[in-house]
Structure formats: structure tokens, C-alpha cells
Chimera marker file (.cmm) of the C-alpha trace (Angstrom):
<marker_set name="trace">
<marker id="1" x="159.772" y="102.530" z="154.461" r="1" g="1" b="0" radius="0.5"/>
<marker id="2" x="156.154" y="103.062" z="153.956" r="1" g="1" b="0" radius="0.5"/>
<marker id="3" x="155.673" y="104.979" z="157.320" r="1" g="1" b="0" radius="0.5"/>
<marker id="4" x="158.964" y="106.903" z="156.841" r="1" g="1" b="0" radius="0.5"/>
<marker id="5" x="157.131" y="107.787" z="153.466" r="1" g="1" b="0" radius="0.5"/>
<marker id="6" x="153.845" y="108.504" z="155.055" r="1" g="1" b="0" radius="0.5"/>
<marker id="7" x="154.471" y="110.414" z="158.410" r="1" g="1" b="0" radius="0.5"/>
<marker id="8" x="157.948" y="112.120" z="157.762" r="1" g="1" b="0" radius="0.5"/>
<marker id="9" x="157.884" y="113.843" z="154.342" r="1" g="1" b="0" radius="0.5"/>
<marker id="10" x="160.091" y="116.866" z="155.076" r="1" g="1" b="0" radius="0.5"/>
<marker id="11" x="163.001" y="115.241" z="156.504" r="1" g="1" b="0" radius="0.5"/>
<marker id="12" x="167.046" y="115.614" z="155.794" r="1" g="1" b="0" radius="0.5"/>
<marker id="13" x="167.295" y="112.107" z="154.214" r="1" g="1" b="0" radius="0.5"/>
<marker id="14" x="164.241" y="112.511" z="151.961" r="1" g="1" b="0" radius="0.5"/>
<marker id="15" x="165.220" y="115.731" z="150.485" r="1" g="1" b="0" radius="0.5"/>
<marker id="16" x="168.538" y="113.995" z="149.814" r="1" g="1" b="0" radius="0.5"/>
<marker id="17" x="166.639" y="111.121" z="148.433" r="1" g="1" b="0" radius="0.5"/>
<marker id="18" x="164.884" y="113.627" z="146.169" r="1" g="1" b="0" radius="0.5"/>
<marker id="19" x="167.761" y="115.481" z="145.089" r="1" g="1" b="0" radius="0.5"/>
<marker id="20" x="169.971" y="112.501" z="143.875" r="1" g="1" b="0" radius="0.5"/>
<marker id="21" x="167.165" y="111.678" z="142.007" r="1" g="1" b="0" radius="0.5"/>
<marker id="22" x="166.842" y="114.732" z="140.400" r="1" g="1" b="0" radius="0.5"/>
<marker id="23" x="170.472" y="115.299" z="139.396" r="1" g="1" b="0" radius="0.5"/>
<marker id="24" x="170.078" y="111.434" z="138.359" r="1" g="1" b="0" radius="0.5"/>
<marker id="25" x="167.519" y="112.846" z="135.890" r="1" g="1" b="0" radius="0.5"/>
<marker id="26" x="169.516" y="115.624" z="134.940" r="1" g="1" b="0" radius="0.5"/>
<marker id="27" x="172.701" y="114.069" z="134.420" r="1" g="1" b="0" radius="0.5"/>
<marker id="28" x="174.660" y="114.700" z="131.247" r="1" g="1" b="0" radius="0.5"/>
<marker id="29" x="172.403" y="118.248" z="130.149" r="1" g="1" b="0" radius="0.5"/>
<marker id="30" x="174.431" y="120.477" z="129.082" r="1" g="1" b="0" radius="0.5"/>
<marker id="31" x="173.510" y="124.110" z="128.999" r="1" g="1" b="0" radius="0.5"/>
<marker id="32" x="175.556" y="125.876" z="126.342" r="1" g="1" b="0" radius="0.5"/>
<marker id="33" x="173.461" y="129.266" z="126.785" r="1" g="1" b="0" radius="0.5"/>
<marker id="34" x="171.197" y="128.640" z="123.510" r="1" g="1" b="0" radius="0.5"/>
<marker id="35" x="169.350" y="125.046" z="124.252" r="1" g="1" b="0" radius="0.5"/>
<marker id="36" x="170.236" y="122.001" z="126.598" r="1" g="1" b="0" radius="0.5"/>
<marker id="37" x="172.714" y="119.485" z="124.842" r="1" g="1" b="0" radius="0.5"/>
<marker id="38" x="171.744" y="116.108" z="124.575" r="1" g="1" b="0" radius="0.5"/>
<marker id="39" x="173.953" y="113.461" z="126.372" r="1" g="1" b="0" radius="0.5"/>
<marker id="40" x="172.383" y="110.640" z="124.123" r="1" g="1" b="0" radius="0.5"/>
<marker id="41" x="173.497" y="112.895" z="121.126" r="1" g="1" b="0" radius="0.5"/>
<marker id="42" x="177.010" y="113.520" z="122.775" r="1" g="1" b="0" radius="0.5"/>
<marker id="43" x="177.810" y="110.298" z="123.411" r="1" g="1" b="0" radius="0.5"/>
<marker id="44" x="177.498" y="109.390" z="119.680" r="1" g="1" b="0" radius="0.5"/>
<marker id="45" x="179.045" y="112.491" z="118.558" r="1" g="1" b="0" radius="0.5"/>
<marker id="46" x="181.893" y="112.110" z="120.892" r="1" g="1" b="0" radius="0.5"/>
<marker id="47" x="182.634" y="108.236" z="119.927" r="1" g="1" b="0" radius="0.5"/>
<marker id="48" x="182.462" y="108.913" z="115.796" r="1" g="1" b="0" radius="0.5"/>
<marker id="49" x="179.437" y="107.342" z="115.711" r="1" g="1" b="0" radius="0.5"/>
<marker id="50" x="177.684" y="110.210" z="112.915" r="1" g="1" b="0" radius="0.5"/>
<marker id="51" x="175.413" y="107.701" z="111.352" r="1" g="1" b="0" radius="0.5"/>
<marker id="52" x="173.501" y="106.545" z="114.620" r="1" g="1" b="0" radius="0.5"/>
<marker id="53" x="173.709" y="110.374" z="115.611" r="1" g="1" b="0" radius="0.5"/>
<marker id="54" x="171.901" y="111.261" z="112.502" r="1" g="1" b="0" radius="0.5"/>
<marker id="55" x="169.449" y="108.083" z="112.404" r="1" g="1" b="0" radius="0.5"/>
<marker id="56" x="167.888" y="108.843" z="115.735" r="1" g="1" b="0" radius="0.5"/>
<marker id="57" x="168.152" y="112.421" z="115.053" r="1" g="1" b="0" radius="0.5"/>
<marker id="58" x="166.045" y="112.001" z="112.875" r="1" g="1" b="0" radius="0.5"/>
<marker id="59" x="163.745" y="109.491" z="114.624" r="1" g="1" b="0" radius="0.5"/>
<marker id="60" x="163.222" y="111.973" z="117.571" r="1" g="1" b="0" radius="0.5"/>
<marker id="61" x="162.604" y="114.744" z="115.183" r="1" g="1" b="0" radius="0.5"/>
<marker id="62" x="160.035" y="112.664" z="113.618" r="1" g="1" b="0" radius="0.5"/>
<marker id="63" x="157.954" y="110.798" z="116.497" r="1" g="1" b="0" radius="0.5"/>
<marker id="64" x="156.312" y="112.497" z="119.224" r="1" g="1" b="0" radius="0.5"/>
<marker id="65" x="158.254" y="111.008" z="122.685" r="1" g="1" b="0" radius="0.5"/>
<marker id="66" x="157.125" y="111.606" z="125.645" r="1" g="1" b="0" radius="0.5"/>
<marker id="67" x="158.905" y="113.779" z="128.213" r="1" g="1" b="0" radius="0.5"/>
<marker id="68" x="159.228" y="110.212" z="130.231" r="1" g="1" b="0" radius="0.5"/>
<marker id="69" x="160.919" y="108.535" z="127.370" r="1" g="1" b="0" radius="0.5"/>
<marker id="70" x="163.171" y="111.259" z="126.272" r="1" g="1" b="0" radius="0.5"/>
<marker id="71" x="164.509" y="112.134" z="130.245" r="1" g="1" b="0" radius="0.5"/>
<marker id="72" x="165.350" y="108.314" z="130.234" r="1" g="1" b="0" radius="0.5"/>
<marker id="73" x="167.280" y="107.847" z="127.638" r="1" g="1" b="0" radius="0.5"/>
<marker id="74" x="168.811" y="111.175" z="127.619" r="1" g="1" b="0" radius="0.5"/>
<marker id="75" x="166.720" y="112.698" z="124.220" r="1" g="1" b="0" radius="0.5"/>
<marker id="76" x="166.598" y="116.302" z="124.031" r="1" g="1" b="0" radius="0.5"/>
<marker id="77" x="164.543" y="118.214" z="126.290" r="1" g="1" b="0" radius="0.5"/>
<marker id="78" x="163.376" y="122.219" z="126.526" r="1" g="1" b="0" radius="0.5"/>
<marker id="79" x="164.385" y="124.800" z="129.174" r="1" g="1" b="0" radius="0.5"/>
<marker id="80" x="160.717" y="124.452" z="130.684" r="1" g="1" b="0" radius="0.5"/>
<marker id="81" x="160.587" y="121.060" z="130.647" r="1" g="1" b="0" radius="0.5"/>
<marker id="82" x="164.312" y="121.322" z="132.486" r="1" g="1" b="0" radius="0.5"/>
<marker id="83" x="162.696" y="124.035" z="135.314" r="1" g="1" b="0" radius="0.5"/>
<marker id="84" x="159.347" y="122.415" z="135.604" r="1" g="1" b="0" radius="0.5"/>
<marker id="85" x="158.728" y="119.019" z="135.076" r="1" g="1" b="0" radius="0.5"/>
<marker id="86" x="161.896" y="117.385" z="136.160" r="1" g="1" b="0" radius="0.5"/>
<marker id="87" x="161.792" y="119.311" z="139.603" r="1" g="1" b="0" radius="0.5"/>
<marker id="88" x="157.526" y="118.490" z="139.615" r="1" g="1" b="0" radius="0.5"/>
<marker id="89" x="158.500" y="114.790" z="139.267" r="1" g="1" b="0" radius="0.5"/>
<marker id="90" x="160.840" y="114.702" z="142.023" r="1" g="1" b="0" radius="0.5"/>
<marker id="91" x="158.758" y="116.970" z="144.030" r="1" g="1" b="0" radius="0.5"/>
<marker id="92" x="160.948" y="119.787" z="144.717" r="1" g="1" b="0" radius="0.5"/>
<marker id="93" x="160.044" y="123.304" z="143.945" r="1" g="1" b="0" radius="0.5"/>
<marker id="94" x="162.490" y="125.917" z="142.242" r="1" g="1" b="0" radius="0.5"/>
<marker id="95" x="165.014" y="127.759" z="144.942" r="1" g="1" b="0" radius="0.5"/>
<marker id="96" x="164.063" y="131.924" z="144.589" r="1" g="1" b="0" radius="0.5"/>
<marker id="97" x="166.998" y="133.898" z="144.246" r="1" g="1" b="0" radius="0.5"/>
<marker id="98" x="167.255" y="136.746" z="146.741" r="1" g="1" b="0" radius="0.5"/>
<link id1="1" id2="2" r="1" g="1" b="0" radius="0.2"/>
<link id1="2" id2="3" r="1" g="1" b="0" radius="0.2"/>
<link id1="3" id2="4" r="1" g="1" b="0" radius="0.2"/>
<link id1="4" id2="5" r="1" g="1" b="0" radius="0.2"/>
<link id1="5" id2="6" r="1" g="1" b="0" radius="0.2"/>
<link id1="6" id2="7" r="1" g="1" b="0" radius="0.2"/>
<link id1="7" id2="8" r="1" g="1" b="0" radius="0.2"/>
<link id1="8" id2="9" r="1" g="1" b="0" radius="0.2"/>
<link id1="9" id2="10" r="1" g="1" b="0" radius="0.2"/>
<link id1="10" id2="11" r="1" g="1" b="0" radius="0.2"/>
<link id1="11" id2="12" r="1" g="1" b="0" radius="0.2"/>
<link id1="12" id2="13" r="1" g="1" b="0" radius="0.2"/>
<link id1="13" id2="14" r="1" g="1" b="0" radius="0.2"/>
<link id1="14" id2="15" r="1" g="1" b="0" radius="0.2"/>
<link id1="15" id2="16" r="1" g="1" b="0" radius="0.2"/>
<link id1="16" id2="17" r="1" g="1" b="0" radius="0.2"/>
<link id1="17" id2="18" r="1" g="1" b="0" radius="0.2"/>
<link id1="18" id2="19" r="1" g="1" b="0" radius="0.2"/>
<link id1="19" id2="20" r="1" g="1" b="0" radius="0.2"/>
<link id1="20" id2="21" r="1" g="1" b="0" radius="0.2"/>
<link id1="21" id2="22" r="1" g="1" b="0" radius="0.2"/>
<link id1="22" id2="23" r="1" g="1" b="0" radius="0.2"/>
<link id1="23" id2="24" r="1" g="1" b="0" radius="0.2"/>
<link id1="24" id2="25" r="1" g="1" b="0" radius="0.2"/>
<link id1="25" id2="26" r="1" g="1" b="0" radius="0.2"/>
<link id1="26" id2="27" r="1" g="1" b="0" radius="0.2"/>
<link id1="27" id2="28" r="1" g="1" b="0" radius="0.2"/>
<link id1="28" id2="29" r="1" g="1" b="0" radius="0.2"/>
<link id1="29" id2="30" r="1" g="1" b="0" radius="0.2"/>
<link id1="30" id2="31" r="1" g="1" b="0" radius="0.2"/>
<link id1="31" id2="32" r="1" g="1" b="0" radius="0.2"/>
<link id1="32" id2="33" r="1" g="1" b="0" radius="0.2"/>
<link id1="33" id2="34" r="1" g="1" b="0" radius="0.2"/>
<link id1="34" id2="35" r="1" g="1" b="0" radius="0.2"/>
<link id1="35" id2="36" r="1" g="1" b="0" radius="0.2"/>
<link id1="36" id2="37" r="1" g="1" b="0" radius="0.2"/>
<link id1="37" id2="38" r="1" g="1" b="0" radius="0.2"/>
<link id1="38" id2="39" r="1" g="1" b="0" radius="0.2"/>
<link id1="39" id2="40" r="1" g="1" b="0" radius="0.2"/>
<link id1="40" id2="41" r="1" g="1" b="0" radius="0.2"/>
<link id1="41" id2="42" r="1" g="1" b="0" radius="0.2"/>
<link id1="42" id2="43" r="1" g="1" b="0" radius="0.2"/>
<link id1="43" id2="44" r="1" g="1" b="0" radius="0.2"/>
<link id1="44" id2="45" r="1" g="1" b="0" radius="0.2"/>
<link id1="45" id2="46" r="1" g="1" b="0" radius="0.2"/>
<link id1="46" id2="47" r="1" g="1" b="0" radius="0.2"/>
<link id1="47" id2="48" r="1" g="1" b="0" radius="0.2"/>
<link id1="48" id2="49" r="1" g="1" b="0" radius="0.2"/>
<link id1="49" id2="50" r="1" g="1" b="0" radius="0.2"/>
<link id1="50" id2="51" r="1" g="1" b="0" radius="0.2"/>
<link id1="51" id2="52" r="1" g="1" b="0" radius="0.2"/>
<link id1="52" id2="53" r="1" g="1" b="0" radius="0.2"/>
<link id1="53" id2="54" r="1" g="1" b="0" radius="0.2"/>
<link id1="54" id2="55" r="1" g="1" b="0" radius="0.2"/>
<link id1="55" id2="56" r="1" g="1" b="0" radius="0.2"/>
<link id1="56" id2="57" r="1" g="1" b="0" radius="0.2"/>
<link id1="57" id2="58" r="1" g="1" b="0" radius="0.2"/>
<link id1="58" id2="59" r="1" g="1" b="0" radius="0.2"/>
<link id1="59" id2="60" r="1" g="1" b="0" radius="0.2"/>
<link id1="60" id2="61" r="1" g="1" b="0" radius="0.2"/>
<link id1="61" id2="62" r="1" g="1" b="0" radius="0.2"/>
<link id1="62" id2="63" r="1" g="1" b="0" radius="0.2"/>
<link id1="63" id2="64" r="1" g="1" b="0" radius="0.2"/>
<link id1="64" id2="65" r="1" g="1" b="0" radius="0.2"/>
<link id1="65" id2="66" r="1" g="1" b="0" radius="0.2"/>
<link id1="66" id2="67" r="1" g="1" b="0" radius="0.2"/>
<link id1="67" id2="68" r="1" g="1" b="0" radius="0.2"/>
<link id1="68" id2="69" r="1" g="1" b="0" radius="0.2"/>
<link id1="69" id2="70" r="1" g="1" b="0" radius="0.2"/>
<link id1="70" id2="71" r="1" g="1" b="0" radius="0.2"/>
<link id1="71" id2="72" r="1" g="1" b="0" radius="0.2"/>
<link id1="72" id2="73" r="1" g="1" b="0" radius="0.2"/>
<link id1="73" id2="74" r="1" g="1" b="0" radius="0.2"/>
<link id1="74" id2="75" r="1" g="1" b="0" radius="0.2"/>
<link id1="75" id2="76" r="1" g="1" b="0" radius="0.2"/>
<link id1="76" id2="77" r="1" g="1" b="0" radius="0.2"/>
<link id1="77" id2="78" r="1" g="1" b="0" radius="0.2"/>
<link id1="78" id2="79" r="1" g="1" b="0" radius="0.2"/>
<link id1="79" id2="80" r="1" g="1" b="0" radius="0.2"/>
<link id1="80" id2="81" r="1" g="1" b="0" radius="0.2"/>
<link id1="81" id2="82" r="1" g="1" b="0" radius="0.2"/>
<link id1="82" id2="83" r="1" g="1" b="0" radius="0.2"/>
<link id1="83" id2="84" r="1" g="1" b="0" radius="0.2"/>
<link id1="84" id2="85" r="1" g="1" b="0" radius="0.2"/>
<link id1="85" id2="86" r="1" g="1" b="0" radius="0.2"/>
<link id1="86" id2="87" r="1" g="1" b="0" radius="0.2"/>
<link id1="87" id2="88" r="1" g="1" b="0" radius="0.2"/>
<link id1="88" id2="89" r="1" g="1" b="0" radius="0.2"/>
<link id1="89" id2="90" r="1" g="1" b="0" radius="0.2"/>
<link id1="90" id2="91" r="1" g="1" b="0" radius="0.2"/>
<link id1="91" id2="92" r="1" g="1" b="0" radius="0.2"/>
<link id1="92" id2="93" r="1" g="1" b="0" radius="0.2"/>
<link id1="93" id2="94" r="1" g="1" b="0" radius="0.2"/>
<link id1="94" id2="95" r="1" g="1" b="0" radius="0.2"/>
<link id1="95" id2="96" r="1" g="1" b="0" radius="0.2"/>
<link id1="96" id2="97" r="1" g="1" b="0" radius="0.2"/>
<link id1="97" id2="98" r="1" g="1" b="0" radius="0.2"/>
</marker_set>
């Protein structure tokens, strides 16, 4: 694996690799045209559960996570953070629209 890693870096398979991993990331944003809904949020909204929505709400509104944390456990993220850092951490770059 490490040679595959080390001498092949633009092959099919790891682009695929890289790919799955960023959909992985991106699983469960949804973009409803004003900000990126929350799947940790929708989850609780969707099951009833309003008083664990609004108690880590409220947490997240109040600490400072990191863009780590909140990808992970599905905590609101930004539109740049969406474009930038998720694609920068899988190490793909942004397809230009023609």
C-alpha cells in the first residue's frame, strides 16, 4: 500500500479512493439554497427528539468546534468550508465549469 501511495498518486483507484471519501464526508448536507442543513440536526428533528435538537443547538452555538469535529459528527458547516476544506482534505481540487 505504501508504494501504491508513494509512486502512483494519479491513478483510477485512488481518485475513487478519494472521492468515496469525500462524499463519506459530505454525506447527509443538505443544500436548501440559503445554508447547508445539518444531518446531526435532522436526525433529531426528524425522530421528535426537540429537546436534544435544542440542547446541542445550543452547545454548538456556544463552543468553538473545530471544522474536524463538526464534519464528523455531522455539526453545521459553511458554504466555504463545504467548497474548500472538505475537497483540500481529500485532496481533490474543485471541477471548472465550461
Amino acid at each position: 500500500m505504501v508504494n501504491f501511495l508513494k509512486n502512483q498518486r494519479k491513478t483510477d483507484d485512488l481518485l475513487t479512493a478519494r472521492s468515496n471519501l469525500y462524499y463519506a464526508y459530505i454525506r447527509g448536507y443538505l443544500n436548501n439554497r440559503y445554508y447547508l442543513d445539518a444531518p446531526t440536526y435532522e436526525f433529531l428533528r426528524k425522530t421528535g427528539m426537540y429537546h436534544n435538537y435544542h440542547w446541542l443547538k445550543n452547545r454548538v452555538d456556544k463552543k468553538d468546534y473545530s471544522f474536524e469535529t463538526r464534519i464528523t459528527y455531522g455539526l453545521p458547516i459553511t458554504y466555504q468550508e463545504h467548497e474548500e476544506k472538505v475537497l483540500k482534505k481529500v485532496l481533490l481540487k474543485k471541477r471548472e465549469r465550461e
